[in-house]
C-alpha positions in Angstrom: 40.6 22.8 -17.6 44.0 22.0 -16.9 44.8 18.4 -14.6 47.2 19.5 -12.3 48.1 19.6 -8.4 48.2 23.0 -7.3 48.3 23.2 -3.2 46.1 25.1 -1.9 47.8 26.4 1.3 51.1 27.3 -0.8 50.0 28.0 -4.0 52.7 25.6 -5.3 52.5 23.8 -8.7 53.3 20.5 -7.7 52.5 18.4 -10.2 50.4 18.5 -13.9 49.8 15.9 -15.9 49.2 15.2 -20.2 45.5 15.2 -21.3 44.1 11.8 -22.5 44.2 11.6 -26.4 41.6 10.3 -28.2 43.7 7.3 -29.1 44.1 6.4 -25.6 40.7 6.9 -25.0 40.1 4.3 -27.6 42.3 1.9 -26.7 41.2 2.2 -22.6 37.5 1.3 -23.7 38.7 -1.7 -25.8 40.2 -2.9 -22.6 37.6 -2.0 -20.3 35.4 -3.8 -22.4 37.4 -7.2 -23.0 38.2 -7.3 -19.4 34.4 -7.4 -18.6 34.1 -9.9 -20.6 37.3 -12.3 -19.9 36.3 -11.9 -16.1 32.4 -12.1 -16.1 32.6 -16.3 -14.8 35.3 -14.9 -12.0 33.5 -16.2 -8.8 32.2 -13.5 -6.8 34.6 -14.9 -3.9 37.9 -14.2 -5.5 36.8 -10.3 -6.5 35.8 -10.1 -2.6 39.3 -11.0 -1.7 40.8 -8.5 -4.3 38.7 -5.8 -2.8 39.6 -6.8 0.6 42.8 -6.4 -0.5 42.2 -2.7 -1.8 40.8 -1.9 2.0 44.2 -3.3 3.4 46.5 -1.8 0.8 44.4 1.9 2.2 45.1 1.1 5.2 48.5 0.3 4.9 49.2 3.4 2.9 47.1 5.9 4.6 49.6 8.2 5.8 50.5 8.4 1.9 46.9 8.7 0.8 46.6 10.7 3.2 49.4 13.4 2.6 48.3 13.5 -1.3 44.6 13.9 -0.3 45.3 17.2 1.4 48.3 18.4 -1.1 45.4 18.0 -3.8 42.8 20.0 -2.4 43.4 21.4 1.0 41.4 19.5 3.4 43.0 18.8 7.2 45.2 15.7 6.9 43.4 14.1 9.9 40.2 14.5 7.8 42.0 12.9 4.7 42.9 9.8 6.7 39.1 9.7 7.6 38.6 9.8 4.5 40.7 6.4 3.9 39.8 4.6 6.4 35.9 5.3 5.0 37.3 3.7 1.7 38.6 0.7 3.1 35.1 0.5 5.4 33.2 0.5 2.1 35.2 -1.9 0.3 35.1 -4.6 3.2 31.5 -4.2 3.5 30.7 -4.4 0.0 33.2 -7.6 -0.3 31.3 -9.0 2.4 28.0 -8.4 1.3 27.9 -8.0 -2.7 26.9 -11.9 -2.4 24.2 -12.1 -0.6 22.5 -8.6 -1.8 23.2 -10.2 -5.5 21.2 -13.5 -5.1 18.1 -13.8 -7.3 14.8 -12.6 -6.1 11.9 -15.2 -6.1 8.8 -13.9 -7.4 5.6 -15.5 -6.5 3.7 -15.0 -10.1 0.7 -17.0 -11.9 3.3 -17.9 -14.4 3.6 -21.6 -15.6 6.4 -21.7 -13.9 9.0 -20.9 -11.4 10.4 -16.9 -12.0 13.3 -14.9 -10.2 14.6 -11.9 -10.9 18.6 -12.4 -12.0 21.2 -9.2 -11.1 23.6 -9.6 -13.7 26.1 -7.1 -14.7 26.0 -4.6 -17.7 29.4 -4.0 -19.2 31.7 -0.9 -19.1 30.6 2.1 -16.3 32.2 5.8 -17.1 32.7 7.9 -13.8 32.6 11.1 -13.4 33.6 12.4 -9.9 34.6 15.9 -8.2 37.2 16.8 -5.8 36.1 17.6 -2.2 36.3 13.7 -1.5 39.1 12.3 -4.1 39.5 8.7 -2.9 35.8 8.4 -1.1 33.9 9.5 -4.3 35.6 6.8 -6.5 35.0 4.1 -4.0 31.4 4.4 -3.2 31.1 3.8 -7.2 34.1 1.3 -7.6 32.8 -1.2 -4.9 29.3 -2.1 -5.8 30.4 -2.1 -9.8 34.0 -4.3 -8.8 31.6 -7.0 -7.2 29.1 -7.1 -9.5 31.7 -7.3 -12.7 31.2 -4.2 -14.3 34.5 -2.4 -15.3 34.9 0.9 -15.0 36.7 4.4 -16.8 37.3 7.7 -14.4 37.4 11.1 -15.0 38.3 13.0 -11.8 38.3 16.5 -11.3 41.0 18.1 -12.8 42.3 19.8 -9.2 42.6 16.4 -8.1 44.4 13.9 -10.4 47.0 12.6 -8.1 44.6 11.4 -5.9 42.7 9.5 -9.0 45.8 8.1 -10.4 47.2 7.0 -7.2 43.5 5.0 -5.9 43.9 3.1 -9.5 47.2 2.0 -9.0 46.0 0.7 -5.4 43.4 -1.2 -7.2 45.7 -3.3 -9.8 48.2 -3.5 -7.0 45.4 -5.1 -4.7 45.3 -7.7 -7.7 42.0 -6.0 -9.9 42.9 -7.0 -13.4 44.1 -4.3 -15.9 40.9 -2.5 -17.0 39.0 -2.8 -14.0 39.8 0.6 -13.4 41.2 3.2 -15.3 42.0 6.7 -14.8 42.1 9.0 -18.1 42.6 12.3 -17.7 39.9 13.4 -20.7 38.4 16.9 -22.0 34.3 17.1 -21.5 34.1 16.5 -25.2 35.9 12.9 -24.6 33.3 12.2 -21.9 30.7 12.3 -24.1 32.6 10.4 -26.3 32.8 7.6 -23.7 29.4 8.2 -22.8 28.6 7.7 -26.6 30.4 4.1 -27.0 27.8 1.1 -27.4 30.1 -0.6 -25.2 29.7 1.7 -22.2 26.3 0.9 -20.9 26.0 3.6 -17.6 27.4 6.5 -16.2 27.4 7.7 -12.1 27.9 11.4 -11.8 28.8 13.5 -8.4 29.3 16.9 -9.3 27.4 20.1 -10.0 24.4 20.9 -11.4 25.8 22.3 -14.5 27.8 18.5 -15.2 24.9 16.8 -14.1 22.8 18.4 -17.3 25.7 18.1 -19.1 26.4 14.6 -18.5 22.8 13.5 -17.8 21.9 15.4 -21.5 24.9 13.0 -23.1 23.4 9.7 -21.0 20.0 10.5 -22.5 20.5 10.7 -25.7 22.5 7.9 -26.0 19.7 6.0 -24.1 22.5 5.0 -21.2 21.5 4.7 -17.7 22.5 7.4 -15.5 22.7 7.9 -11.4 23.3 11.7 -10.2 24.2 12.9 -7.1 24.6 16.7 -7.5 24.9 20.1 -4.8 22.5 20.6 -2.0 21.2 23.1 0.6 20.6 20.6 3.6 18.8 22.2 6.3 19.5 22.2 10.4 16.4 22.0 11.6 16.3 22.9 15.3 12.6 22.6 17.5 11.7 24.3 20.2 12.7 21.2 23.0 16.3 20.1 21.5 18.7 19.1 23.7 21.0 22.6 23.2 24.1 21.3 24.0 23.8 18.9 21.6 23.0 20.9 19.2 25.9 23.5 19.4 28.3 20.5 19.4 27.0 19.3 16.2 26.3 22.4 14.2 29.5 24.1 13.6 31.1 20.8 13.0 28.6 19.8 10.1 29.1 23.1 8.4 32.8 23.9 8.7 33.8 20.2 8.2 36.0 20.2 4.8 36.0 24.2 5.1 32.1 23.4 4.6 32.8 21.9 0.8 30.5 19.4 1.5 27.1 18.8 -0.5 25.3 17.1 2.5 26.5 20.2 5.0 24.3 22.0 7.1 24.0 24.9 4.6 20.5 26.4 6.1 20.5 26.3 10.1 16.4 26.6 10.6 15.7 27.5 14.3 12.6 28.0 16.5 11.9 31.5 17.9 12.5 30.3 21.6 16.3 28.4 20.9 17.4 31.0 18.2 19.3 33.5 20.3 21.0 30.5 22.2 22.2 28.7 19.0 23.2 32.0 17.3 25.4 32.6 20.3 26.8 29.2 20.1 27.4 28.5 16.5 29.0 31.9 16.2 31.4 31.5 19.7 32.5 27.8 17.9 33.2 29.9 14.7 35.5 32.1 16.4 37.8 29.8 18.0 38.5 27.7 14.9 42.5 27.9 14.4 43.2 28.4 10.0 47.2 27.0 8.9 48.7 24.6 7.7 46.4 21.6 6.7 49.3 19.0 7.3 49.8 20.5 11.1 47.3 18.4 13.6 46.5 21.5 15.4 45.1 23.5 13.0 40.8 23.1 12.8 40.3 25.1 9.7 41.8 24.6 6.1 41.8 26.5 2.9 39.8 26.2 0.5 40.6 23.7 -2.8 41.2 26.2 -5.1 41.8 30.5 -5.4 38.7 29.9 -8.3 36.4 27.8 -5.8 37.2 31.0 -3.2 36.3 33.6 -5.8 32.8 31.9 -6.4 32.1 32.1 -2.7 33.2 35.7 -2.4 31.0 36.2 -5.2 27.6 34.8 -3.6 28.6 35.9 -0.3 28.7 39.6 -1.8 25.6 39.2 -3.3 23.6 37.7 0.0 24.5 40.9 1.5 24.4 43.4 -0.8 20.9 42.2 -1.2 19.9 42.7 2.5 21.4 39.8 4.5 22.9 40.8 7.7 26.6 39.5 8.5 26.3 38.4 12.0 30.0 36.9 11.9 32.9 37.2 10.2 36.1 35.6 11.6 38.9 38.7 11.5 41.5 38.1 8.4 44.1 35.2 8.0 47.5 36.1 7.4 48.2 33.5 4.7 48.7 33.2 1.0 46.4 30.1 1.0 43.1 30.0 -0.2 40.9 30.5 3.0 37.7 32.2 3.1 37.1 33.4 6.5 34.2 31.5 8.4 31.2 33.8 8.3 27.7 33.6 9.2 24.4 35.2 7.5 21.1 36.3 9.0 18.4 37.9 7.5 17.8 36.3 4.4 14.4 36.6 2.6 13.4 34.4 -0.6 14.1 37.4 -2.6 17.5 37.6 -1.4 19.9 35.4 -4.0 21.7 33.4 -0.8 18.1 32.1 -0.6 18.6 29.7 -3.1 22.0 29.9 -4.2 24.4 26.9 -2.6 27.2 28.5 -0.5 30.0 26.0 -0.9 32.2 26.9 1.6 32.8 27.5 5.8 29.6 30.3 5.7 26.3 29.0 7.8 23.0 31.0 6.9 20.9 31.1 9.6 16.9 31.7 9.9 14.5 32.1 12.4 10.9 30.0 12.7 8.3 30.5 14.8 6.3 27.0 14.1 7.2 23.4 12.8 5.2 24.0 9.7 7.4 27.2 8.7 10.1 25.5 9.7 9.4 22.3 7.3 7.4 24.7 4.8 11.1 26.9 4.7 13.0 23.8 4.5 11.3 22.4 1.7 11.2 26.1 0.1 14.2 25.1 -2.2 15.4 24.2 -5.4 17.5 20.7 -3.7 16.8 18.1 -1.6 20.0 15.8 -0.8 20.2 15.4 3.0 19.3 17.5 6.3 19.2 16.9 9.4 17.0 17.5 12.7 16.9 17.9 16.6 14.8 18.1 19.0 13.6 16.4 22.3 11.3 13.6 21.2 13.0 11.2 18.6 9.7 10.0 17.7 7.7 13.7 17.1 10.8 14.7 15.3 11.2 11.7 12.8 7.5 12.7 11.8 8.2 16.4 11.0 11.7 15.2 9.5 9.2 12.8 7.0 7.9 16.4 6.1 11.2 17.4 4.6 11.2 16.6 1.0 14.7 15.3 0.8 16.7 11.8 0.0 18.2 12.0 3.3 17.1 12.9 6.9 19.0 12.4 10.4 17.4 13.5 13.8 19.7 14.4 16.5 22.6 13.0 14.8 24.7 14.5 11.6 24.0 13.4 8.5 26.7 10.4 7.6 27.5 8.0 4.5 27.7 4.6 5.2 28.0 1.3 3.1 25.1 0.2 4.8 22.8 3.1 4.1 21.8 4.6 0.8 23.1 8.4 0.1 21.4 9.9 -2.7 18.3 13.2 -3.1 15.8 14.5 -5.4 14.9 17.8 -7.4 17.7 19.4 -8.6 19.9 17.3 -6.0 20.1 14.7 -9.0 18.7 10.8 -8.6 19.5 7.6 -8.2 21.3 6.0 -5.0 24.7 5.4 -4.2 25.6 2.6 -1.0 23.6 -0.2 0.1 22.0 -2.6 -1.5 20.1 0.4 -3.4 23.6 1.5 -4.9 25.0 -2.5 -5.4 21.9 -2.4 -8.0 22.2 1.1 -9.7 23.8 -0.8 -12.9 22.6 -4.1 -12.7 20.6 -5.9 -15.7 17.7 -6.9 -13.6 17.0 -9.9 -15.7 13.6 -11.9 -15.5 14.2 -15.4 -15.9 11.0 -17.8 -15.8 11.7 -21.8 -16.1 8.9 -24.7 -16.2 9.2 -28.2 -17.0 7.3 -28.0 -20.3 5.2 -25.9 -21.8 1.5 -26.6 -21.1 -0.9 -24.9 -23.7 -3.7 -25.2 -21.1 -2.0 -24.1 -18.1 -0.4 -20.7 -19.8 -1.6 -17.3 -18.1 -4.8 -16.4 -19.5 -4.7 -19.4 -21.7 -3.7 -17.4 -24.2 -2.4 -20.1 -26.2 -5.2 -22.6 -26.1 -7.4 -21.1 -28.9 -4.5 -21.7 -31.3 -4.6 -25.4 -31.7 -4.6 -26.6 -36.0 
């Protein structure tokens, strides 16, 4: 694991950068930790200006952010400047909100007394976050924690480190005290480290399934709280009555979107008997007229992807899908570049024996199955090792959100892709990880919830259960 920016459309070493030594490492949790500590009486009103700030300061630089966004990893720039203008959404709503959704919680109890439920803060937060979303990833963590007075230490992927390095500097330029935020660029073995200091009291994972044991196994043994958001196979669901034209405008979009390096994409596309020939037709017609270049040129639809190793491990599974039966029902005809694209492809055929059943294809290749009832359709769905997102369409919202409560998942959308919002949570089960990132759900993943009961005096008599009153002397 080297941290460097290698483009992915040239191949070009643009920049690396020095591993974290174990002294810096020291010295970054000291500060982490003292900061915490020197800020925890800040009001909550000045931090929501600072982060307001942050959400200007992306704004005002997104053509920047933007142009080292794609450099890092290979995404369309248009798509990178979503991507910052997502950031700044989440950090005004959470500076907006982080008051209100942190107010104590009245309990009504048979206490002698009045209780409410405090949301304090817990100290130092170590992130760990991957590279298909380099500035989005860090703020969905950054926010909630920033308002709630946790500090925080981040390890980014190591494909990515521009990107990390330049959203920290945003942060302290936005005002954020040193040690707010901090970007080390540390080994595995210094994560668990981190994770290992009595001063660090969580870590938030988004990654794969191999880091989340990794990191999960290093939380758990050092009895730290842990959130985990890991891969997915998120499946399409389309009934017999969907709205057709609808759908085909929606499905290639959700799957190819970030050359389909997306956890939440529409990896399985599960389609009644009666609609399959039509969606086939349509999803592999939009495949064919994507246009593959340059990511920084407006025109082009379809970038490479982040790396020639990330490439290799698609060509890998793809290879394996269809050496083990599954039918290649597209393949879009080969790109004259050096960059890293995998050509957009699309499976069919694939039975539970087949190792493209259950294997995450991260990357622009949409495996497709035929149903002939709602209960195979829900029964394949749930026939899966993940369960982050998925989505759903048909003709009748209200029949479909019933089967779509079928789907065991963290996440389901009918008749409208799958999105992450401030306001929503964004988080799955099984082998998809836990926890919840976003919302009020995600303001509270590292909160001390603290119980705090008052009463004018203690009252022997009036004490639950009385279970004082048969010690009088």
């Amino acid at each position: 694991m080297v941290y460097q920016t290698v483009n992915p459309y040239t191949n070009e070493l643009v920049k690396e950068y020095p591993f974290t030594t174990d002294a810096e490492l020291k010295s970054t949790i000291d500060l982490a930790d003292k900061t915490y500590h020197e800020t925890q009486s800040q009001p909550i009103a000045e931090r929501a200006k600072i982060l307001h700030n942050v959400a200007a300061l992306f704004r005002k630089k997104s053509a920047e952010l933007s142009k080292i966004c794609t450099v890092d990893m290979g995404k369309l720039v248009g798509e990178s400047a979503g991507e910052v203008e997502l950031c700044a959404i989440i950090a005004d709503w959470f500076a907006d909100h982080s008051e209100e959704l942190l107010k104590p919680d009245k309990l009504d109890s048979i206490v002698a007394g009045d209780a409410q439920v405090l949301h304090q803060s817990v100290g130092v937060v170590v992130m760990v976050e991957p590279w298909n979303f380099p500035y989005y990833q860090i703020m969905r963590v950054f926010a909630p924690n920033y308002m709630l007075g946790n500090t925080m230490i981040l390890k980014h992927a190591s494909n990515t480190p521009t990107s990390a390095k330049r959203f920290c500097e945003i942060v302290e330029e936005a005002g954020a005290p040193k040690g707010a935020l901090t970007n080390l660029f540390m080994t595995y073995d210094q994560v668990t480290q981190a994770i290992e200091d009595p001063r660090v009291q969580g870590v938030a994972l988004t990654g794969s399934e191999r880091g989340g044991v990794a990191v999960a196994g290093a939380a758990g043994k050092a009895l730290k709280k842990s959130t985990m958001e890991l891969g997915g196979m998120d499946p399409f669901i389309v009934l017999g009555d969907a709205d057709m034209k609808n759908v085909n405008e929606c499905a290639w979009r959700v799957r190819l979107y970030n050359a389909g390096q997306v956890c939440t994409s529409a990896k399985r596309f599960i389609v009644m008997d009666n609609v399959y020939d039509e969606f086939l037709d349509g999803l592999i017609d939009a495949f064919s007229r994507v246009t593959p270049g340059d990511p920084m040129d407006p025109s082009t639809t379809i970038a490479p992807m982040n790396s020639k190793r990330a490439k290799e491990k698609l060509q890998g599974s793809f290879d394996a899908a269809v050496a083990a039966g599954a039918k290649v029902a597209y393949r879009f005809p080969e790109i004259d570049s050096e960059g890293q694209f995998f050509r957009p492809s699309i499976l069919t055929d694939i039975t539970p024996d087949n190792p493209g059943y259950k294997t995450e294809m991260f990357g622009p290749v949409g495996a497709v199955y035929k149903v002939h009832s709602e209960e195979e359709a829900v029964a394949l769905a749930n026939d899966n090792p993940y369960g982050l997102g998925g989505m759903l369409f048909c003709g009748d919202k209200e029949h479909g959100a019933e089967v779509a409560a079928k789907v065991y998942t963290g996440m389901m959308f009918v008749n409208t892709p799958l999105a992450s919002l401030p306001d929503i949570p964004f988080g799955g089960v099984k082998l998809s990880g836990y926890g919840r990132e976003m919302s009020r759900l995600g303001q509270m993943a590292f909160t001390n919830d603290k119980l705090l009961v008052t009463a004018d005096r203690f009252d022997k008599n009036n004490a639950p259960g009385a279970l004082y009153a048969a010690q009088d002397l």
